[in-house]
C-alpha positions as CSV (number, residue, x, y, z in Angstrom):
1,X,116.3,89.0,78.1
2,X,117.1,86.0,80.6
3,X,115.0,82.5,80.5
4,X,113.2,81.0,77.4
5,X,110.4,81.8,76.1
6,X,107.3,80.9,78.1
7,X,104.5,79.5,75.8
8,X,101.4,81.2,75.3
9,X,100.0,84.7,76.3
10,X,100.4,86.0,79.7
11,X,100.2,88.9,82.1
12,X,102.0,90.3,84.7
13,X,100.8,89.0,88.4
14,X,101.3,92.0,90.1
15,X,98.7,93.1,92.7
16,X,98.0,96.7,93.9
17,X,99.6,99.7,92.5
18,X,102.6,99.5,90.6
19,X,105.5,102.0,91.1
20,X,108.0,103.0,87.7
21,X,111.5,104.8,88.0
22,X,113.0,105.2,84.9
23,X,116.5,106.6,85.7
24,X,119.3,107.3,83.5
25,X,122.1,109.3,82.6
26,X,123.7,110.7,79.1
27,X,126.9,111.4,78.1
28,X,127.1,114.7,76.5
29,X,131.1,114.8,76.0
30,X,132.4,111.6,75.0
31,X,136.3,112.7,76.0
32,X,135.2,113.5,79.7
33,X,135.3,109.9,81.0
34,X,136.4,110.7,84.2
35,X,133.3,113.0,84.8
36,X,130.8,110.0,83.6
37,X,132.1,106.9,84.0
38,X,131.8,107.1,87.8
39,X,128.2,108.2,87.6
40,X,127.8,105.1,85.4
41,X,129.6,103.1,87.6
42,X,127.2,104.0,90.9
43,X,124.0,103.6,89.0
44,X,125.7,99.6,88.1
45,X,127.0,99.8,91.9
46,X,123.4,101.1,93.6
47,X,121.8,98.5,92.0
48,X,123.8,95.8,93.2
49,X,123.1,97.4,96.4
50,X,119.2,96.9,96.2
51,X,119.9,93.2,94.0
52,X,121.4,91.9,97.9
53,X,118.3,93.5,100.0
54,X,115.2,92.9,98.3
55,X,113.4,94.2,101.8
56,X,114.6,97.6,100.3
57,X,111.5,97.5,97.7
58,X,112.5,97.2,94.3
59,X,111.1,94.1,92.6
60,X,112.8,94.2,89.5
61,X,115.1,96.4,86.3
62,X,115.1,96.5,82.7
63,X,118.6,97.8,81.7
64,X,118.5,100.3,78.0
65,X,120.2,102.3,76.2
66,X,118.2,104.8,74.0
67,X,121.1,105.5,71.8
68,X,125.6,105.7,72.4
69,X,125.3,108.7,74.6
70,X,121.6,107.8,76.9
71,X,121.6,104.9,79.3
72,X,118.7,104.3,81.6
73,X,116.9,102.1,84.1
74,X,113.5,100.6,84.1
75,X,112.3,99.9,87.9
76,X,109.9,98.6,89.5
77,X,108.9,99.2,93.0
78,X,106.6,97.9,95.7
79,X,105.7,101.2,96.8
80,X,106.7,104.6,95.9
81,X,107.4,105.0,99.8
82,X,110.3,102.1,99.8
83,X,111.7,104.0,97.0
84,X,111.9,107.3,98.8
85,X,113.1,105.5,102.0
86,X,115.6,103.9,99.8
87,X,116.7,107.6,98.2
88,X,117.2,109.1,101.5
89,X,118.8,106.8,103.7
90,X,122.1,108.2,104.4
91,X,123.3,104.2,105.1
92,X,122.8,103.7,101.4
93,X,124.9,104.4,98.1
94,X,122.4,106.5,96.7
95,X,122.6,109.2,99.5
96,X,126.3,109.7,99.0
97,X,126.4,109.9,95.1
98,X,123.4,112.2,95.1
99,X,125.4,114.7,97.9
100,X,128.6,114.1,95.7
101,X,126.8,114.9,92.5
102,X,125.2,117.8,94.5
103,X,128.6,119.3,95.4
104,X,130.5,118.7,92.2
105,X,127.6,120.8,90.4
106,X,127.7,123.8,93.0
107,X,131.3,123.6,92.4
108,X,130.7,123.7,88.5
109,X,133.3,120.8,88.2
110,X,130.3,118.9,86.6
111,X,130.2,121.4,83.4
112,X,128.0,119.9,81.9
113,X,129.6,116.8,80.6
114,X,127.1,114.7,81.9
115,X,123.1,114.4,82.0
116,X,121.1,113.2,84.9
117,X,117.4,112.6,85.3
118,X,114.5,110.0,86.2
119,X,111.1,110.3,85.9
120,X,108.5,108.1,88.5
121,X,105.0,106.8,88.2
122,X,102.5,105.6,90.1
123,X,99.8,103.5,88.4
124,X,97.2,102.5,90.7
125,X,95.7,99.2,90.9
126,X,93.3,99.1,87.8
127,X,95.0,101.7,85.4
128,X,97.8,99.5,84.0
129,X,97.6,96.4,81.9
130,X,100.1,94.0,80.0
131,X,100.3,91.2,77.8
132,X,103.7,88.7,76.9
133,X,103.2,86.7,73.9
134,X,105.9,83.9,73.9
135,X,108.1,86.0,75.7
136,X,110.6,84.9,78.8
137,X,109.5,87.3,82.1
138,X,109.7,90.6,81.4
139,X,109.7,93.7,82.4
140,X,106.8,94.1,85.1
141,X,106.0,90.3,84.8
142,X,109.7,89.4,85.3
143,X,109.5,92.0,88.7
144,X,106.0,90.7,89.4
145,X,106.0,86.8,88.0
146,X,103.4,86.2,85.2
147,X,99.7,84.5,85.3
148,X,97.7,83.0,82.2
149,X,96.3,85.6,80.5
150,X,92.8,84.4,80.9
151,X,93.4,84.8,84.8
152,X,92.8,88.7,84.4
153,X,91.6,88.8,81.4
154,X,91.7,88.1,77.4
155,X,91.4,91.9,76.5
156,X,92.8,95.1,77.5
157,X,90.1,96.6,78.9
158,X,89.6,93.4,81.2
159,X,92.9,93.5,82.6
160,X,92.6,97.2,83.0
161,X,89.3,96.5,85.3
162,X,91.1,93.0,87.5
163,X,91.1,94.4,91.5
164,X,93.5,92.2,94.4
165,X,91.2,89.7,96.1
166,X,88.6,89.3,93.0
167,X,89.7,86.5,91.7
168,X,88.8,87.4,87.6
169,X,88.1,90.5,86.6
């Protein structure tokens, strides 16, 4: 995590719907570097890509590893259509890799050595919630800024209920 600690409970500021892409890869043989690394290597290279054009939608990443083999990304989005404008657009890296990976597999040069997958979600306005408790930005907050907790809400189920434009919940 970058940045101190901020004192005090907060909440992520985000307004409207919030868009998650959680996008990885795993290894599943170790000795075929040269069918994963590059796959590694444009995931670290497409983000880059969005990290110089925030116009491009994506407000902020969470880098993980679930264990030595799995690797994935936590995104956030400002909409899930900037992320599939983002996905398609033959101008961008991700267009390329994805044809690439795309032929390889037809080919059966992939064989297996290596995983793909993402999963995305669309929580509308009102149906997610968070708290940081002497935490730096985080995670939605760090892709959305924080406010004082008491701005949306003390409990869950007040945050849950905050709507844009209503000033508290």
């Amino acid at each position: 995590m970058v940045g101190k600690p901020i004192p005090g409970r907060r909440t992520a500021a985000r307004e409207g719907d919030a868009v998650v892409l959680l996008i990885g890869l795993r290894i599943n043989h170790f000795w075929a570097v040269h069918q994963w690394l590059p796959v590694m290597l444009a995931m670290v290279r497409m983000l880059g890509e969005l990290a110089r054009d925030p116009g491009r939608g994506l407000l902020g990443r969470v880098l993980l590893t679930a264990s030595p083999r799995t690797y994935y990304v936590v995104q956030y989005w400002e909409s899930k259509e900037k992320l599939y404008a983002y996905a398609s657009s033959p101008e961008m890296l991700h267009h390329g890799v994805w044809s690439q990976v795309n032929r390889k597999e037809r080919a059966g040069k992939l064989r297996q050595h290596v995983g793909l997958w993402h999963e995305t979600y669309v929580a509308p306005e009102g149906s997610y919630e968070s708290i940081y408790f002497d935490m730096p930005e985080f995670g939605l907050g760090a892709a959305s800024g924080t406010v004082p907790v008491e701005r949306r809400g003390r409990y869950a189920k007040d945050r849950f209920a905050h709507r844009s434009g209503s000033g508290t919940s």
